[in-house]
N, CA, C and O atoms as CSV, one atom per row, in Angstrom:
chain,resi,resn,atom,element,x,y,z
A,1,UNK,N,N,28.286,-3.646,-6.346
A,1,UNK,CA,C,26.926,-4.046,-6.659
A,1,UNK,C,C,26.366,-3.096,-7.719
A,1,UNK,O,O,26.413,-1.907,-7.404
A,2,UNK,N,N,25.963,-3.323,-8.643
A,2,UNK,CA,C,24.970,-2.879,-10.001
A,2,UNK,C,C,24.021,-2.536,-9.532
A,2,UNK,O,O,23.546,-2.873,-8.448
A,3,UNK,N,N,23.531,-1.641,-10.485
A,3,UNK,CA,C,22.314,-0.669,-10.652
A,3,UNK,C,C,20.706,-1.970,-10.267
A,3,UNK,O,O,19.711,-1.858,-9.552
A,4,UNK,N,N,21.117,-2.848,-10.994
A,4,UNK,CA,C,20.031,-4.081,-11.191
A,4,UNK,C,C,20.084,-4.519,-9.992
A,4,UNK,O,O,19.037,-4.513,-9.345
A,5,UNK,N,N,21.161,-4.952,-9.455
A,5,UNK,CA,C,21.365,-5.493,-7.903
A,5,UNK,C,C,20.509,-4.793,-6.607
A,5,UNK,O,O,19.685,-5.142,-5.762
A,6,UNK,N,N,21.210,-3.647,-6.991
A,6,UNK,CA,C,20.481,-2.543,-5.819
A,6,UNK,C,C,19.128,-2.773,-6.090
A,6,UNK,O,O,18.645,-3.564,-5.279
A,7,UNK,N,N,18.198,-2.300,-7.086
A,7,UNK,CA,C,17.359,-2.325,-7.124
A,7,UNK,C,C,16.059,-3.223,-7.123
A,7,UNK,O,O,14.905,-2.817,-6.992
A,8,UNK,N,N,16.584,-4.843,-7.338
A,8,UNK,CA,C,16.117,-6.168,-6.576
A,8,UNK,C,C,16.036,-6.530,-5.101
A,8,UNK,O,O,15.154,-7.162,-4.519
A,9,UNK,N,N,17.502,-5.820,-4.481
A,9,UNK,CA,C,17.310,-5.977,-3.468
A,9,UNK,C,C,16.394,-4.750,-2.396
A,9,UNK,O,O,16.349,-4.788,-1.166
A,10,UNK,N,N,15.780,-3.795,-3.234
A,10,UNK,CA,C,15.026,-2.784,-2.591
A,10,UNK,C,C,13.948,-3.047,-2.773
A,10,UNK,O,O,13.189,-2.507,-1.968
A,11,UNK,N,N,13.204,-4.036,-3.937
A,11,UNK,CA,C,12.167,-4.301,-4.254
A,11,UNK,C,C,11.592,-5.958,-3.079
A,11,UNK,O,O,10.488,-6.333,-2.685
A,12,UNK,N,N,13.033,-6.521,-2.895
A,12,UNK,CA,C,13.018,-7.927,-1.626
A,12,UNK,C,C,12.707,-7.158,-0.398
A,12,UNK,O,O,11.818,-7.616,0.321
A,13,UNK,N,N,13.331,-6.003,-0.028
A,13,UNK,CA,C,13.504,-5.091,1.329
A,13,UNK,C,C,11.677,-4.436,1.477
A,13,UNK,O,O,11.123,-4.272,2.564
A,14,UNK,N,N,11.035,-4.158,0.137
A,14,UNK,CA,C,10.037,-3.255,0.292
A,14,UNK,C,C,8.767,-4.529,0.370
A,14,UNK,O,O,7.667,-4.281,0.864
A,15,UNK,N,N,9.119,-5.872,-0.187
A,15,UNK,CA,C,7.907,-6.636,-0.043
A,15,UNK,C,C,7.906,-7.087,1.436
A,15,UNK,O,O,6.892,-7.448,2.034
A,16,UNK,N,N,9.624,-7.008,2.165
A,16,UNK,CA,C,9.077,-7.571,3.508
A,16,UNK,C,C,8.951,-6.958,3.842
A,16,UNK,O,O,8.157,-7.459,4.638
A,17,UNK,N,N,8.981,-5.361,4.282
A,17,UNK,CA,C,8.396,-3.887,4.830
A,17,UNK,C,C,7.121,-4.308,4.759
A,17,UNK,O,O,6.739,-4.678,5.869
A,18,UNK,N,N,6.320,-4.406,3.941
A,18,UNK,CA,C,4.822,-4.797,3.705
A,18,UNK,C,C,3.919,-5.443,4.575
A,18,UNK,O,O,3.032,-5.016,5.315
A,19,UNK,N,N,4.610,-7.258,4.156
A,19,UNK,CA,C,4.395,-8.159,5.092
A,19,UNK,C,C,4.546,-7.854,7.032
A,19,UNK,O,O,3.956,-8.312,8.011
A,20,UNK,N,N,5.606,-6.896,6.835
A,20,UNK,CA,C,6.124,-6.358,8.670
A,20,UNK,C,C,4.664,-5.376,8.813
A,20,UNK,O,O,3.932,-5.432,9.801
A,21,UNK,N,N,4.410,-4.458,7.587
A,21,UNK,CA,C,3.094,-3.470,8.271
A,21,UNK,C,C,2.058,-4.529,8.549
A,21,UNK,O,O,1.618,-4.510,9.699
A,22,UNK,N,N,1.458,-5.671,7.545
A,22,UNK,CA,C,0.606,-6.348,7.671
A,22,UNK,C,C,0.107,-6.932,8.777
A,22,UNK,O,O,-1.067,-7.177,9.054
A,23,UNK,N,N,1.419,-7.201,9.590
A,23,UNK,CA,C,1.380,-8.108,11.006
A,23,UNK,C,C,1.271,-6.925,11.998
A,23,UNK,O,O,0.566,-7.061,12.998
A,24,UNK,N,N,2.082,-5.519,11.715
A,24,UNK,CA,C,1.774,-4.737,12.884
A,24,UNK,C,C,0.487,-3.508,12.739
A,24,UNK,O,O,0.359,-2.439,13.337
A,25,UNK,N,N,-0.405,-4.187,11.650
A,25,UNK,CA,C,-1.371,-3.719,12.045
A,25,UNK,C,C,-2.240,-4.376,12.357
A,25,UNK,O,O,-3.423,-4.089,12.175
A,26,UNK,N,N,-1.852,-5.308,12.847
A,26,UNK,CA,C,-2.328,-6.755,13.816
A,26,UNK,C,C,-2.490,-6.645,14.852
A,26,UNK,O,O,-3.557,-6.491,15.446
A,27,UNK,N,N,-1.087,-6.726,15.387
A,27,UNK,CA,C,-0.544,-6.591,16.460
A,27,UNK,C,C,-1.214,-5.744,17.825
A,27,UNK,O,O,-1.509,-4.598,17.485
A,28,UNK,N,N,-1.470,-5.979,19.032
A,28,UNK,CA,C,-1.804,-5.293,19.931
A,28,UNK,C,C,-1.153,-3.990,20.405
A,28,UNK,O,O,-1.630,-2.971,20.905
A,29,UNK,N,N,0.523,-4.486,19.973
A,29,UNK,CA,C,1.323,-3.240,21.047
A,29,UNK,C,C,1.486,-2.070,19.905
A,29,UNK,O,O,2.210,-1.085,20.048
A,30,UNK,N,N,0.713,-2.341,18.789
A,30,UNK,CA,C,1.307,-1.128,17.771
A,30,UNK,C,C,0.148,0.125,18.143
A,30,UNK,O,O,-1.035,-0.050,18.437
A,31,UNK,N,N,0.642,0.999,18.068
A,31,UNK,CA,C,-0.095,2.682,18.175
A,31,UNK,C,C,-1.537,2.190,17.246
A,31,UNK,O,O,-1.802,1.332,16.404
A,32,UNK,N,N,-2.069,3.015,17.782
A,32,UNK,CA,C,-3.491,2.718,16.914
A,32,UNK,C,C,-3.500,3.573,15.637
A,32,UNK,O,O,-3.797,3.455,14.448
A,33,UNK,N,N,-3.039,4.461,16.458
A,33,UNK,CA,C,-2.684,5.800,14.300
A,33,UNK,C,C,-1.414,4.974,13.669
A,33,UNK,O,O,-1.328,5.128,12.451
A,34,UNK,N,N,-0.418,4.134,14.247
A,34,UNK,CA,C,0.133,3.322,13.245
A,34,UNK,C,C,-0.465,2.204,12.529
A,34,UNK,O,O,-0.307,1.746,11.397
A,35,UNK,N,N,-1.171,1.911,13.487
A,35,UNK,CA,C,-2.404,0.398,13.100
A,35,UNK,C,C,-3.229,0.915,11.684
A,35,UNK,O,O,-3.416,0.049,10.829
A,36,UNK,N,N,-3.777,2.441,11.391
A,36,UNK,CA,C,-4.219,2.556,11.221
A,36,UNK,C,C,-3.085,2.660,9.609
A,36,UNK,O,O,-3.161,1.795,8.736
A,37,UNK,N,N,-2.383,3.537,9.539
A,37,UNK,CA,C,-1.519,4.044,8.245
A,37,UNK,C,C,-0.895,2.456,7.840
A,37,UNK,O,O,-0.739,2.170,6.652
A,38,UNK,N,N,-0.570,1.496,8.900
A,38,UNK,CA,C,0.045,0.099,8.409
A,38,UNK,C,C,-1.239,-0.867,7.378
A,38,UNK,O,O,-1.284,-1.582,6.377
A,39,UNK,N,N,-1.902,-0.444,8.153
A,39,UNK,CA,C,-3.014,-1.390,7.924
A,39,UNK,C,C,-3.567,-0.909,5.824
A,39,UNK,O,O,-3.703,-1.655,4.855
A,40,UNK,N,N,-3.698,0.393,5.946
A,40,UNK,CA,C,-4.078,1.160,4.627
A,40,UNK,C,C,-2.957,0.805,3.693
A,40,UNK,O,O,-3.082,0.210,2.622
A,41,UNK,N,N,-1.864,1.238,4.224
A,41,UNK,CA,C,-0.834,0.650,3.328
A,41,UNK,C,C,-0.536,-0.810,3.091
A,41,UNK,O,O,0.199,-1.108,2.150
A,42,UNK,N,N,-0.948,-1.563,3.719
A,42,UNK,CA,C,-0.717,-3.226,3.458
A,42,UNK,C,C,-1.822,-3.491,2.898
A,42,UNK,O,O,-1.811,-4.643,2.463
A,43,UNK,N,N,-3.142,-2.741,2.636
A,43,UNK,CA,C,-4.038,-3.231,2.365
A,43,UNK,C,C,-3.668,-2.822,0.517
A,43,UNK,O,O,-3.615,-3.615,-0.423
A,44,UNK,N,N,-3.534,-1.843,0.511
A,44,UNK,CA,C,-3.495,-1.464,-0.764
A,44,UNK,C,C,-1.854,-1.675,-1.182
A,44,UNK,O,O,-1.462,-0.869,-2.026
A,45,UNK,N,N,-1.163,-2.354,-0.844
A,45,UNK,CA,C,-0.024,-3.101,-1.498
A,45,UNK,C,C,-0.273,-4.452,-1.432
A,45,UNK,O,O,0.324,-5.135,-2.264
A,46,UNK,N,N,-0.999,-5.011,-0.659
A,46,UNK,CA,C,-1.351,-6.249,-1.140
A,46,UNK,C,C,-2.291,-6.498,-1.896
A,46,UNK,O,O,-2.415,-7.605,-2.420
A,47,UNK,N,N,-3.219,-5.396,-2.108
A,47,UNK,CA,C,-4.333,-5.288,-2.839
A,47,UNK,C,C,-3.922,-6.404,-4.862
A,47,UNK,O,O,-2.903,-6.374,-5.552
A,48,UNK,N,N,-4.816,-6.921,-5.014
A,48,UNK,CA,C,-4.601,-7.416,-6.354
A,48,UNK,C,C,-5.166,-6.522,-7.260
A,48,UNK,O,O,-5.293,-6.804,-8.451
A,49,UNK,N,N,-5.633,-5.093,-6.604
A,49,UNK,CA,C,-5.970,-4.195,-8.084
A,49,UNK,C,C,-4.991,-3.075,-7.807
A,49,UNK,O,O,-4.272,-3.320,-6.839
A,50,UNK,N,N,-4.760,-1.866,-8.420
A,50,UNK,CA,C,-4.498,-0.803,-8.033
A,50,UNK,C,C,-5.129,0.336,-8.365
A,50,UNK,O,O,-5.905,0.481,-9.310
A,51,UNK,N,N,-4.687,1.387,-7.346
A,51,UNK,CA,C,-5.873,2.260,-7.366
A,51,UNK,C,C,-5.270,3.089,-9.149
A,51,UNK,O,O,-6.168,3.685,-9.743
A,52,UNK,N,N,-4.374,3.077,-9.587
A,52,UNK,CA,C,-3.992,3.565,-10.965
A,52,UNK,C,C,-3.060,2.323,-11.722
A,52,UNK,O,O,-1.919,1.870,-11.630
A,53,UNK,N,N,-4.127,2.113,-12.414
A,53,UNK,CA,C,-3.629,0.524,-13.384
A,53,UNK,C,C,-2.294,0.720,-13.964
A,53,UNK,O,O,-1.892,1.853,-14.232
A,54,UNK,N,N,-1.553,-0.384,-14.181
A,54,UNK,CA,C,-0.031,-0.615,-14.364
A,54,UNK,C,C,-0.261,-0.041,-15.856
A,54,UNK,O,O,0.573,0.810,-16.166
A,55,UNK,N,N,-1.107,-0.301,-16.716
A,55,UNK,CA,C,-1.025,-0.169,-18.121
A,55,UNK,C,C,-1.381,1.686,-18.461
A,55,UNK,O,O,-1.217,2.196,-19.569
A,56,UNK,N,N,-1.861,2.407,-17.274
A,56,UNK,CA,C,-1.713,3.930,-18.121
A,56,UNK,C,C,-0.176,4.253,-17.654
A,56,UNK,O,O,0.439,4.057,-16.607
A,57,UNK,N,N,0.075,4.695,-18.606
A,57,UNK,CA,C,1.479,5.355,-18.501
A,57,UNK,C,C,2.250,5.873,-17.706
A,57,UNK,O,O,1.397,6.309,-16.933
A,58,UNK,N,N,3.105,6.150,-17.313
A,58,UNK,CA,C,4.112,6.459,-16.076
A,58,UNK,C,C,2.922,6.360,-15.097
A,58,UNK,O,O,3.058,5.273,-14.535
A,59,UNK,N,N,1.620,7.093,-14.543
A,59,UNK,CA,C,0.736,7.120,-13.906
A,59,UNK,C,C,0.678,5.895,-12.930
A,59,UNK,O,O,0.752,5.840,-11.703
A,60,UNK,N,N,0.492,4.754,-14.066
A,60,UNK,CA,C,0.306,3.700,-13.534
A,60,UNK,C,C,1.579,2.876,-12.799
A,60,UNK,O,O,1.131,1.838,-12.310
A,61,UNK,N,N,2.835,2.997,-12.600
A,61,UNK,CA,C,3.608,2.794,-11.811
A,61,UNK,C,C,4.273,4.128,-10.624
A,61,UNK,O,O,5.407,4.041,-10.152
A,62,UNK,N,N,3.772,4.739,-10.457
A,62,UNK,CA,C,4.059,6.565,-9.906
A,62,UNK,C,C,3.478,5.587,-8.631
A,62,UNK,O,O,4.244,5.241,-7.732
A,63,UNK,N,N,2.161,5.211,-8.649
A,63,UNK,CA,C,1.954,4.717,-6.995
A,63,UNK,C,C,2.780,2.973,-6.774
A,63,UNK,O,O,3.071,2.618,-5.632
A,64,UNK,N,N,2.916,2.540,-7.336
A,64,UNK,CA,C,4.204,1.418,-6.835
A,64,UNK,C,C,5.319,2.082,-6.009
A,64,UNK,O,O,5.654,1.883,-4.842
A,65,UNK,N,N,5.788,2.900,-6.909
A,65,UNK,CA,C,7.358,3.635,-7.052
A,65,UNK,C,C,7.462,4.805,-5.810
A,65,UNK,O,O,8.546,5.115,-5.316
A,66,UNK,N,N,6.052,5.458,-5.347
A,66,UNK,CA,C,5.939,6.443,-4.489
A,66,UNK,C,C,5.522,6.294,-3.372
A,66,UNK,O,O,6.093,6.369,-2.284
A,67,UNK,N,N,4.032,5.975,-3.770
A,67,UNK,CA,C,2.674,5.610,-2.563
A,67,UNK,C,C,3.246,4.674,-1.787
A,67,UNK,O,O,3.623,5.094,-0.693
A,68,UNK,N,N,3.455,3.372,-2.047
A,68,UNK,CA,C,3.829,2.164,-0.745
A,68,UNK,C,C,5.183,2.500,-0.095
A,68,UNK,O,O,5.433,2.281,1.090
A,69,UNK,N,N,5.988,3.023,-0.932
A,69,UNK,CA,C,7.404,3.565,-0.324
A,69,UNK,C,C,7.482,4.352,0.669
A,69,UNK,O,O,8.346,4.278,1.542
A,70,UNK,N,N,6.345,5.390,0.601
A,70,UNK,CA,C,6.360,6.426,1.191
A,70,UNK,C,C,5.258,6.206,2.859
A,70,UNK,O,O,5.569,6.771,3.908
A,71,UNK,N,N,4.116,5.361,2.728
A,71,UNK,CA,C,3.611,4.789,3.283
A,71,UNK,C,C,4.589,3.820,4.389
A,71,UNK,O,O,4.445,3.676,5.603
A,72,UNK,N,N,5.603,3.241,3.478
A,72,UNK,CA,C,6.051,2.357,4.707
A,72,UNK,C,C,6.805,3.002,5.447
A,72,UNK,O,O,6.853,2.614,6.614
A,73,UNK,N,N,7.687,4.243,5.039
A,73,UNK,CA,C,8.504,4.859,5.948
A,73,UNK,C,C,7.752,5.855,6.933
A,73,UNK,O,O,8.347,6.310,7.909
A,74,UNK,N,N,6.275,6.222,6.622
A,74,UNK,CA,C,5.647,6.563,7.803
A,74,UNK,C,C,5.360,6.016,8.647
A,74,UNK,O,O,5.354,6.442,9.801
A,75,UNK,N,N,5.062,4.975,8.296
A,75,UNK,CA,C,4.704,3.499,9.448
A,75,UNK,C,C,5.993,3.129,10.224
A,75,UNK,O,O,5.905,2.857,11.421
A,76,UNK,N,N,7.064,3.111,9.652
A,76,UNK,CA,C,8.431,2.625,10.120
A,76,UNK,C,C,8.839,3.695,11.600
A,76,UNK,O,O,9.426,3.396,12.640
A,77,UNK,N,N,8.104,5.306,11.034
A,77,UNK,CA,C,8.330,6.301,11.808
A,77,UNK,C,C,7.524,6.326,13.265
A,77,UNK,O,O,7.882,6.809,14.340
A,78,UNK,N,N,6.411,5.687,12.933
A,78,UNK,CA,C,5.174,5.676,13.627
A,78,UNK,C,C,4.948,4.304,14.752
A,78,UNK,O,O,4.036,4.129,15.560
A,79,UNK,N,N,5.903,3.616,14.513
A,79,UNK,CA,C,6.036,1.893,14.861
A,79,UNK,C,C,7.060,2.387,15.857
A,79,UNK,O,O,7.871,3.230,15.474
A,80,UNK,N,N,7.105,1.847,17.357
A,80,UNK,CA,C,8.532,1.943,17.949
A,80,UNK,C,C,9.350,0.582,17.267
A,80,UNK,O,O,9.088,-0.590,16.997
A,81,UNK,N,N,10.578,1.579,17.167
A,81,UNK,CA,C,11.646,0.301,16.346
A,81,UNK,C,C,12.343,-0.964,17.090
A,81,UNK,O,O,13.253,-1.658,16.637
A,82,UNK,N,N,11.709,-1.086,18.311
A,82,UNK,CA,C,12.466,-2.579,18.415
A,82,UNK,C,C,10.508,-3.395,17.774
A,82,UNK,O,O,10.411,-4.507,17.256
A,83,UNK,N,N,9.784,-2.830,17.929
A,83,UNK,CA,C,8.729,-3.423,17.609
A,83,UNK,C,C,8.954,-3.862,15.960
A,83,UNK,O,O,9.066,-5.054,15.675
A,84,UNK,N,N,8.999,-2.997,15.098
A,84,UNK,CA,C,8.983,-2.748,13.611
A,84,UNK,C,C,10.005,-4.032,13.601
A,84,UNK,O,O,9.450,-5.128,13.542
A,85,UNK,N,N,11.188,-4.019,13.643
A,85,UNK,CA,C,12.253,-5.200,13.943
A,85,UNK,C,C,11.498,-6.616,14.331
A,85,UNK,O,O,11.670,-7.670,13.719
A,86,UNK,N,N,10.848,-6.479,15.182
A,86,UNK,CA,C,10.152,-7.643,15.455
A,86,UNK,C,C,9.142,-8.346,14.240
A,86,UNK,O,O,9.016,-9.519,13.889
A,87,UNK,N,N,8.487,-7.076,13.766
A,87,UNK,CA,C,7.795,-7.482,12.388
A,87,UNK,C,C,8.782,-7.868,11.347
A,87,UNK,O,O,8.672,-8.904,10.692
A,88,UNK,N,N,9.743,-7.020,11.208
A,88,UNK,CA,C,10.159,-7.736,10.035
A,88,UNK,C,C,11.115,-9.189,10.000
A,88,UNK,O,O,11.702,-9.745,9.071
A,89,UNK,N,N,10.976,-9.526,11.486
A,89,UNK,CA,C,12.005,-10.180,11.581
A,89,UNK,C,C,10.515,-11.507,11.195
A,89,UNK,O,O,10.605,-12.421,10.377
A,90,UNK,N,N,9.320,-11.202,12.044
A,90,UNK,CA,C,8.133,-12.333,11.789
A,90,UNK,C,C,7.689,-12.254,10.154
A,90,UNK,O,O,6.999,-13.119,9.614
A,91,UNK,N,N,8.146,-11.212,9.565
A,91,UNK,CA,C,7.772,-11.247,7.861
A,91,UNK,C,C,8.491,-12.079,7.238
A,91,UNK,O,O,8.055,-12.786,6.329
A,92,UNK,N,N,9.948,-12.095,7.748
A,92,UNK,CA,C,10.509,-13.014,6.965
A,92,UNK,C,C,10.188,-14.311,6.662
A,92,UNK,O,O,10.355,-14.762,5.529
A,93,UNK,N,N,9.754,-14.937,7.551
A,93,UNK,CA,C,9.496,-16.227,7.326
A,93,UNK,C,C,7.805,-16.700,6.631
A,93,UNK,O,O,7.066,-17.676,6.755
A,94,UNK,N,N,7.748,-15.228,5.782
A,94,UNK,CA,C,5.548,-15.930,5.629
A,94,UNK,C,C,5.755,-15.089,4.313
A,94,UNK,O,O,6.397,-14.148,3.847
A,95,UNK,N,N,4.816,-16.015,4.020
A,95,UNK,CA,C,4.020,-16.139,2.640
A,95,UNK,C,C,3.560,-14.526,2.459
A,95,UNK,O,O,3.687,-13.656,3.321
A,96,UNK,N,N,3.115,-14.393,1.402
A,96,UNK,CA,C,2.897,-13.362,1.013
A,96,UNK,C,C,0.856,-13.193,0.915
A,96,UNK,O,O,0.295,-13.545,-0.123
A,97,UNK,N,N,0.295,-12.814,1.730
A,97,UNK,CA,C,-1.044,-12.849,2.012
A,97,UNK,C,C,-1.346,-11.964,0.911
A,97,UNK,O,O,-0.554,-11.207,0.348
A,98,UNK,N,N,-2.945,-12.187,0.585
A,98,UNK,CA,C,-3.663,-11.117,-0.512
A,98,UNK,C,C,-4.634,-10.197,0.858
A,98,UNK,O,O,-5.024,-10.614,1.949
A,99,UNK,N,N,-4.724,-9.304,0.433
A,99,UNK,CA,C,-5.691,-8.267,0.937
A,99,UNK,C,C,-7.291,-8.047,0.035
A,99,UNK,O,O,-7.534,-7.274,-0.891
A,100,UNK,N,N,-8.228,-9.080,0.744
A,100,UNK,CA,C,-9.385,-7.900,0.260
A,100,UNK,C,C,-10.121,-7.197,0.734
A,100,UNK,O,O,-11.314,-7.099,0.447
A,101,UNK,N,N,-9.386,-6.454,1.723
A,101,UNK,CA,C,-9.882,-5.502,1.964
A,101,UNK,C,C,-9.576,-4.102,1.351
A,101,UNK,O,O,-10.320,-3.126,1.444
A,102,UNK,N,N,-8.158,-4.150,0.596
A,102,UNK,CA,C,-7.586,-3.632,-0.253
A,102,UNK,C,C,-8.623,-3.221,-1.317
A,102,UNK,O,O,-9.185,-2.157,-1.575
A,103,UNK,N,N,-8.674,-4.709,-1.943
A,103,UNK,CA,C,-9.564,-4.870,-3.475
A,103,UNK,C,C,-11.085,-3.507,-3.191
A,103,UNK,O,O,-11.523,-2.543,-3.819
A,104,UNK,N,N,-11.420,-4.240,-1.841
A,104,UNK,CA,C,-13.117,-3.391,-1.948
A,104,UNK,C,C,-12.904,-2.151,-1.882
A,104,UNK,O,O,-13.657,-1.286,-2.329
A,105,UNK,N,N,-11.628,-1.932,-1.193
A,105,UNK,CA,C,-11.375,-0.271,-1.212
A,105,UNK,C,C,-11.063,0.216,-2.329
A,105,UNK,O,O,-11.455,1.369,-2.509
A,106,UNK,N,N,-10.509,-0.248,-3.123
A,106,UNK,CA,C,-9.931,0.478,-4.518
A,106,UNK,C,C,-11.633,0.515,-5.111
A,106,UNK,O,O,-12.281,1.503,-5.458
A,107,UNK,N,N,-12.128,-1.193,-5.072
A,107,UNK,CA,C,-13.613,-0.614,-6.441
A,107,UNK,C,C,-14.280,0.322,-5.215
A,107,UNK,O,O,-15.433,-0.104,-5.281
A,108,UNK,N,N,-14.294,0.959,-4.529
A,108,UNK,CA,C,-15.216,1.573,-3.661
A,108,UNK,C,C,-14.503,3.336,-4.477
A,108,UNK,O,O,-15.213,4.255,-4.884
A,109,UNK,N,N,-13.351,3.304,-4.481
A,109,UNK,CA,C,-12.749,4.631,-5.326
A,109,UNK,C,C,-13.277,4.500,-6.223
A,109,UNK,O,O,-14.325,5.145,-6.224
A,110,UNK,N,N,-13.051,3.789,-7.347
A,110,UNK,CA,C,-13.195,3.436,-8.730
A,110,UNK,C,C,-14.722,3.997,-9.125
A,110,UNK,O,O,-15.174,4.926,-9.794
A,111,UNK,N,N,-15.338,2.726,-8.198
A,111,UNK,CA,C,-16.965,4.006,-8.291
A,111,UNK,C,C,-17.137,5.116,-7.684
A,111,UNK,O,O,-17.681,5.919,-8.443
A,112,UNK,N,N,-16.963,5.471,-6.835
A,112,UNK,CA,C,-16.888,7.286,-6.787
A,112,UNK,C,C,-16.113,7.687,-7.009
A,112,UNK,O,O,-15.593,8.311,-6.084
A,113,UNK,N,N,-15.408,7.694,-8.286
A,113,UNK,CA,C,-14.957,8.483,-9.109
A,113,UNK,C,C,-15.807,8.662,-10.174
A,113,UNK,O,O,-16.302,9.730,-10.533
A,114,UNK,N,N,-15.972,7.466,-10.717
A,114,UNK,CA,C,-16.999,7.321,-11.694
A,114,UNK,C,C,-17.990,7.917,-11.676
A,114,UNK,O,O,-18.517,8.400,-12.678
A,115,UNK,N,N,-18.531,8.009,-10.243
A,115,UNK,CA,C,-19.806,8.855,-10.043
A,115,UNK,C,C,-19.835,9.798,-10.369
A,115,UNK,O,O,-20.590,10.006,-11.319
A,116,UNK,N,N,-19.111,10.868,-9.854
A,116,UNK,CA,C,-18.745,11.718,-9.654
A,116,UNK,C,C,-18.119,12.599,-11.143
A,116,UNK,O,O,-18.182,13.801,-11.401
A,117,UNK,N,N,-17.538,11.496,-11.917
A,117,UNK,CA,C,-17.506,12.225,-13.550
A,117,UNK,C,C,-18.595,12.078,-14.047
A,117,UNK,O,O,-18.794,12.857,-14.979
A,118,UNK,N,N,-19.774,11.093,-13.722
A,118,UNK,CA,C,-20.652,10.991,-14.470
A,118,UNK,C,C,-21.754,12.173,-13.739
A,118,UNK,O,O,-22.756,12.233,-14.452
A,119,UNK,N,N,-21.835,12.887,-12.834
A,119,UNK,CA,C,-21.992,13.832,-12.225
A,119,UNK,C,C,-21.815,14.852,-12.891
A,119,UNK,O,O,-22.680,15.610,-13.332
A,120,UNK,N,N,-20.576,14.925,-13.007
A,120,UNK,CA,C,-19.791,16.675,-13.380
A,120,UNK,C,C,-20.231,16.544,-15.133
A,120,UNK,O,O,-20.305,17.626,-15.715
A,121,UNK,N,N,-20.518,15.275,-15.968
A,121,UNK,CA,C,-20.485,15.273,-17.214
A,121,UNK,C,C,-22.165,15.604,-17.373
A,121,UNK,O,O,-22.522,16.189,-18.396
A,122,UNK,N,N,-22.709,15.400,-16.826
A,122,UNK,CA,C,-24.405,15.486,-16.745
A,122,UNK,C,C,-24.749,16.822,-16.326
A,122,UNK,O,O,-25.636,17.337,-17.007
A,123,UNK,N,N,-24.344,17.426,-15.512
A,123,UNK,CA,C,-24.169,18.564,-15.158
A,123,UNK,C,C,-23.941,19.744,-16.483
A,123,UNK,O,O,-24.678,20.646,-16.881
A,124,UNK,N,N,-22.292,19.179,-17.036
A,124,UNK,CA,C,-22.005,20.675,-17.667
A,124,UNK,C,C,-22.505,20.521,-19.526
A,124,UNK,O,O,-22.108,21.242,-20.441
A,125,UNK,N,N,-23.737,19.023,-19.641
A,125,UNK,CA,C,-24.486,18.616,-20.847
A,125,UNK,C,C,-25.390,19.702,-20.310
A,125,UNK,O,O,-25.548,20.650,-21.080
A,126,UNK,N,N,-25.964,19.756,-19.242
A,126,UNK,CA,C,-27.354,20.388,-18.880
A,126,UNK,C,C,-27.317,21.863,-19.098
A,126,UNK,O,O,-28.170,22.461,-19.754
A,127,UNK,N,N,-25.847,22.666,-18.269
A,127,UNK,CA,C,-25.722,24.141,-18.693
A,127,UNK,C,C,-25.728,24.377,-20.185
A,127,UNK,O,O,-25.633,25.522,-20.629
């Protein structure tokens, strides 16, 4: 298997990881601090914005490539594994849902950040 191969099939493996957090932060029997890290991470991988846009430079793919990866294997850690199994076995078969709860969370960053430079920039006009 090729470099290209592997890496399609990690990108098929990481969208149903997703869909599996989505449902087990649903789910009743999942830990509530997993409910909680599944839920953040499905929200903001399903999210239709990101919190660092695809178009700035390496930046903007660093949280694709890191953040959700790294997110799902805490959740994976945090999930008992015949449960996690159970999700991914119910991911397989569904659609791919949007999150907006995702979306409001990112513009909820977006403006306090903003604030917050427009803060620090008003500030060091004034000294």
């Amino acid at each position: 298997m090729g470099p290209l191969a592997r890496a399609k099939q990690w990108a098929r493996a990481l969208k149903q990881d997703v869909l599996a957090l989505w449902i087990a932060a649903r789910d009743p029997r999942t830990p509530w601090y997993a409910k909680l890290v599944a839920g953040a991470v499905a929200a903001y991988a399903l999210g239709p914005v990101d919190l660092i846009p695809d178009f700035v430079p390496v930046l903007g793919y660093l949280d694709d490539l890191v953040i959700v990866p790294l997110g799902i294997l805490l959740v994976v850690r945090l999930v008992p594994a015949p449960l996690m199994a159970e999700y991914r076995a119910a991911a397989a078969g569904r659609g791919r849902p949007v999150s907006r709860g995702g979306l409001v969370a990112i513009v909820v960053i977006w403006v306090a950040v903003a604030g917050i430079g427009l803060r620090w920039l008003r500030q060091r006009g004034a000294a």
